[in-house]
C-alpha angles and dihedrals in degrees: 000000000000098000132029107255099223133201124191114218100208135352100258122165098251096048094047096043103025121017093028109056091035082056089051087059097057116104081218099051135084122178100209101163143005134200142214136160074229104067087184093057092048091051090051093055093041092057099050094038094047089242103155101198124051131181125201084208129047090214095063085046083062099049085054099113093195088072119091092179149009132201119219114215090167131134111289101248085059096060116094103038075053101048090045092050099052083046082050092049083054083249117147109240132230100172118182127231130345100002096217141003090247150032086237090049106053077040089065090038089051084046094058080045092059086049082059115038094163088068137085122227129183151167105217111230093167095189099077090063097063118102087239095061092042089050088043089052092044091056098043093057093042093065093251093150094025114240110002112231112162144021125183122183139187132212137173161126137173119246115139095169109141087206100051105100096233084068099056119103095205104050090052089269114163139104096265097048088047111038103352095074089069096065092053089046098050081047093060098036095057103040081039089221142087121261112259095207125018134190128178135186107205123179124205141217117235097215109034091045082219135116112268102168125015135175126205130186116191128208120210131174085250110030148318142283123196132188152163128206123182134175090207109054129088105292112268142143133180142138128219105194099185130183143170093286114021149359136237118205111202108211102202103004107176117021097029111187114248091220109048129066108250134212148208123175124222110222119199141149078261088061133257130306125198112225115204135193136203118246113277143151115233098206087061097057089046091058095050086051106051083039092056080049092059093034101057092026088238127138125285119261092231109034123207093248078071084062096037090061093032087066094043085058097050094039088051086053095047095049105037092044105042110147132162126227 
């Protein structure tokens, strides 16, 4: 097998504008089919995306026995019986964020993995993948800004439409399980460790039932990380990693655009140094990447025990910090 055969369960936004179209990119990677309980949707998005097989079910997708893998763009709260089923069908899985609603749930979905260890499983936080977070990571453990102790990120947009699935309560809508999930991962990523402690503020819509603002603080063994994350303030992201000795300032750091150069700056006693990147997507590089998994039947790059934590984490911040508006 030289490519990934690939099959998309659902025609979700971010599969037809952003993964998609960066998959189609990788030298490993082939879309053969999409579903939809909509065929005509599917069709839609297969003829303007060149797909040449859709399916008006996800379950025939999964039957379809020219497809290695699938990749699984569905509401949150779909996820996992999704995920399980495609594991089930002998399918390689690539599941958005989060992976589940909760850290019992991604355990039961690691569990149907082990029953399968010729498959690949895995949750997609794209942004690891991206040359700025591999550089970030490289000068914190060098030693670029001396010991790290603290991180603090920020992450929002504004969006209160009842109707738009990321408000709603039931489908896992809410501002932690969309963006603030970022801001755990990258603390985690970057102390390489799990908080010890952790202690949240969330606010929450009357009406939506859902998070709209929440705060985190996160206790390592060797220092903190703090956060907020809305879905209804002016639209900003932007990460400060400090440390004893310097500082590193991350420019986009989560949706970096694929056609424009980003930055971070190294900030040290010595002065301050810009740091640029080549355009890249990195969707894109995270598909090379799991494909190269399933390809050379080698570990993924991200395992399911990271989502697994990552959940513990975010459920942790949604029930110790419940308040009402």
């Amino acid at each position: 097998m030289n490519k990934v055969r690939w099959g998309i369960l659902s025609t979700a936004k971010i599969a037809r504008e952003k993964v998609i179209p960066a998959m189609q990119q990788s030298p490993y990677c082939e879309i053969t089919a999409i579903a939809s309980r909509n065929k005509e949707q599917a069709q839609e998005a297969a003829g303007k995306l060149g797909i040449p097989v859709v399916y008006g079910s996800y379950e025939e997708l999964l039957s379809d026995p020219n497809i290695d893998a699938v990749y699984i763009p569905l509401p949150n709260h779909m996820h996992v019986e999704w995920a399980m089923k495609a594991i089930q069908a002998d399918k390689h899985v690539l599941c958005e964020k989060p992976i589940a609603l909760s850290a019992e749930q991604a355990t039961e979905l690691l569990q149907t993995a082990q029953q399968h260890p010729n498959l690949k499983v895995m949750e997609a936080f794209m942004y690891r993948f991206h040359p700025q977070w591999i550089q970030a990571q490289k000068l914190v453990n060098e030693g670029r800004i001396g010991q790290l102790k603290t991180i603090h990120s920020f992450f929002s947009y504004y969006n209160a439409d009842p109707n738009n699935i990321r408000n709603q309560k039931d489908y896992g809508g809410g501002g932690m399980m969309d963006i603030g999930c970022y801001c755990v991962s990258l603390a985690r990523f970057l102390f390489n460790s799990e908080p010890v402690r952790v202690l949240g503020h969330v606010t929450i819509d009357p009406v939506l039932q859902t998070d709209t603002m929440t705060s985190g603080i996160l206790e390592f063994t060797t220092g903190t990380a703090t956060f907020t994350c809305s879905t209804q303030l002016m639209p900003y992201q932007r990460v400060q990693i400090m440390g004893t000795d310097g500082r590193i300032e991350i420019e986009i750091p989560f949706n970096a655009p694929p056609n424009q150069v980003t930055r971070l700056w190294l900030h040290t006693k010595n002065g301050s140094e810009e740091i640029s990147f080549e355009r890249v997507d990195q969707y894109t590089l995270q598909a090379n990447l799991f494909a190269q998994a399933i390809l050379n039947n080698t570990p993924v790059p991200t395992p399911l025990q990271d989502a697994i934590n990552n959940m513990k984490v975010i459920e942790t911040i949604l029930n110790t910090g419940l308040s009402s508006l």
